[in-house]
N, C-alpha and C positions, 0 to 999 in steps of 0.2 A: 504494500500500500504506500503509495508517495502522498507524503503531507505535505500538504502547503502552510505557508506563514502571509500572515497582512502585511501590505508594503504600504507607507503612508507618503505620499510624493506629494508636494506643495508646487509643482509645475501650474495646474492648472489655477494657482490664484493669480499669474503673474499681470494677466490682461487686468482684473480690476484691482489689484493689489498697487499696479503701479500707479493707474489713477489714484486711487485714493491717498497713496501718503504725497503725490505730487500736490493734489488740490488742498489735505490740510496742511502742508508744510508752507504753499507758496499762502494760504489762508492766515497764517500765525504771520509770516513773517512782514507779508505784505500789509496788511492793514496795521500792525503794532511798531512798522516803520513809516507808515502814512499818520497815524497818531500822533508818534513820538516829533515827528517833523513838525508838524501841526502846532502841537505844543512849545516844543524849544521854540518856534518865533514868535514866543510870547501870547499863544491863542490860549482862551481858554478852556478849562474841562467842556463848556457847551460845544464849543467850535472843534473841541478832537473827538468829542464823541462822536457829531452829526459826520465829522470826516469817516471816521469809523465805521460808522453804518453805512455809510455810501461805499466806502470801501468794500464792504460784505455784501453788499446788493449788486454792485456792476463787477464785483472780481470774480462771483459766484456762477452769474451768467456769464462773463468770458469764459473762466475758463469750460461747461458745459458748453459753450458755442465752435471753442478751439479745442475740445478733445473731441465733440461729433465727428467735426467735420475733419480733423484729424486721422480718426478711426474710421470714419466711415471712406475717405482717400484709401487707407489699407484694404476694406471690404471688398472696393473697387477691384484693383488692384487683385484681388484673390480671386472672386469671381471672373474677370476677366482672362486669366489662369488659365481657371478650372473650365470655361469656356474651350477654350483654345485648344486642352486636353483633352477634349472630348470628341472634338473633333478631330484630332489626330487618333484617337484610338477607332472612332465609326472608320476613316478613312483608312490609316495603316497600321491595323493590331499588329502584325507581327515585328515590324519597327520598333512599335510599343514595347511590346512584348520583348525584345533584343534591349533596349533601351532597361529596361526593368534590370534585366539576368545581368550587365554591367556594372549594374548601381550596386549588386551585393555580391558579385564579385570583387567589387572594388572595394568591400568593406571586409574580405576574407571568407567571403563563400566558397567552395569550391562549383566549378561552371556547372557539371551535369544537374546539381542540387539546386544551385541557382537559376537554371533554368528551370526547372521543375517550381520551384518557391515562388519564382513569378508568373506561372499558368496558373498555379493552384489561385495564390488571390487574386489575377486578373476574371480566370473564372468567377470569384466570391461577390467582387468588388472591384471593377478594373478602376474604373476613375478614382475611387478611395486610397487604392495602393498608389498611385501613379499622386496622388495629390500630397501623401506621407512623404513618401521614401523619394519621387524626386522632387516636387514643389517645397516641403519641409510645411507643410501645410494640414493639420491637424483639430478635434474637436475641442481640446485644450487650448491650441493657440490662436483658433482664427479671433479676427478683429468682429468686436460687438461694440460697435457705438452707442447706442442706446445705453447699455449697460457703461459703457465708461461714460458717458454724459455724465448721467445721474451719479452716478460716484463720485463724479470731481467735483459737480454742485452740492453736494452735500459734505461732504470733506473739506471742500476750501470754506462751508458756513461754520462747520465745527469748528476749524481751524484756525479761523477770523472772529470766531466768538470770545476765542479766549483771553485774549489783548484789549477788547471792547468791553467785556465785564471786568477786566482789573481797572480800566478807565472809569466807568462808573462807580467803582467802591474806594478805591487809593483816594488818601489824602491830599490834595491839591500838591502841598507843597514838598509831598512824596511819588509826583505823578511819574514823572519818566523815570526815577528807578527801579520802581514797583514794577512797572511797563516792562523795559528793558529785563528786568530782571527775570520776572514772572513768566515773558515771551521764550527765556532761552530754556525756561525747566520746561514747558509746553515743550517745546523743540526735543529736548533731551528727551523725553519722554517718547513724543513722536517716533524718534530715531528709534529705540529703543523697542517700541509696539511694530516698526516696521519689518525691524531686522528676526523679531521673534516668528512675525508671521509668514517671512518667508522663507523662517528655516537657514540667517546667517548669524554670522556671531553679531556679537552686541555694540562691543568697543567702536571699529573703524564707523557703523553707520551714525552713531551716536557724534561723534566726534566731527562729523563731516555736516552734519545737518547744523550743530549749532554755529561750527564757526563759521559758515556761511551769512545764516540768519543773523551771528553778530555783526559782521561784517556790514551786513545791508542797513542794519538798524545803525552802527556808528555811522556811517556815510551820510545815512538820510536825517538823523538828528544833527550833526556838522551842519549839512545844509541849510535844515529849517531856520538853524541859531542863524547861520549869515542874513541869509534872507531876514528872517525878522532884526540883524541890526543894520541891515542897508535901508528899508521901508522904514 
């Protein structure tokens, strides 16, 4: 009797895994560097909040706008493919079929087998094998728009909410540390929830997401300060 074991493979979160910590990362950083800007040139709590919220309202639609139409470019792109293979397999299976028995010879098949391996699934499934194993195009990785839309708009609101309710609760005259500060644990955090869900270590994504995030928040609070002492 051959026993099997579970394999637990995190391949297939990658299509919405990568929307979501893109939309809450650029959601933290962006609206808690549009804040923090806001504020250093002397605006106050009313004027960083409403920036705030408009931050979360038009970043949230961008990005849903620009990962549709993003993902939905890739969709193109794959069906158009899958098109094209389909009609080379109506017109010349055995081509096909030669073209297959290659592809895993080349991976260390031996020929007679290999050819055999690609009758048998072109029989099963010809478009399906021919869309895997030469397209690289599978159930896991095709592009779903729809689904990353909605993932990036909900992730960059989560993301952007975070920085917006430290602005509403911090002390006035504790506003951009609290801000700055509060923004880089979000981040940390972020990094940390992203690298667990896709099954990497913790350190490098941790580490890369904040010093970014800080980076973007030092520049744009620099900024805000000039601007608010040139005006």
């Amino acid at each position: 009797m051959v026993r099997t074991h579970a394999e637990k493979h995190v391949v297939g979160r990658i299509g919405w895994l990568r929307a979501a910590v893109l939309g809450a990362n650029d959601g933290i950083i962006s609206t808690a560097s549009l804040i923090l800007g806001v504020a250093s040139a002397a605006g106050s709590r009313h004027d960083a909040s409403i920036a705030g919220v408009a931050g979360l309202v038009a970043g949230a639609m961008a990005m849903a706008a620009g990962e549709y139409v993003s993902v939905s470019s890739q969709a193109d792109t794959e069906q158009a493919e899958l098109s094209r293979e389909r009609h080379e397999l109506a017109s010349e299976p055995e081509r096909e079929h030669e073209e297959l028995t290659r592809i895993y010879m080349a991976r260390g098949v031996e020929a007679t087998l290999a050819r055999e391996v690609a009758r048998q699934l072109m029989a099963r499934d010809a478009i399906g094998a021919h869309a895997r194993d030469e397209l690289g195009i599978s159930e896991t990785t095709s592009a779903r728009p729809v689904q990353a839309a909605l993932a990036s708009a909900a992730s960059f609101s989560m993301g952007a909410a975070a920085p917006l309710l430290l602005t509403l609760v911090a002390p006035s005259n504790w506003l951009l540390p609290l801000i700055a500060g509060g923004s880089l644990i979000f981040l940390a955090l972020l990094g940390m929830i992203g690298a667990v869900a896709g099954g990497a270590g913790i350190l490098r994504p941790t580490i890369r997401v904040t010093f970014w995030g800080a980076l973007a928040m030092a520049i744009t609070t620099g900024i805000g300060a000039l601007i608010g002492k040139a005006v």
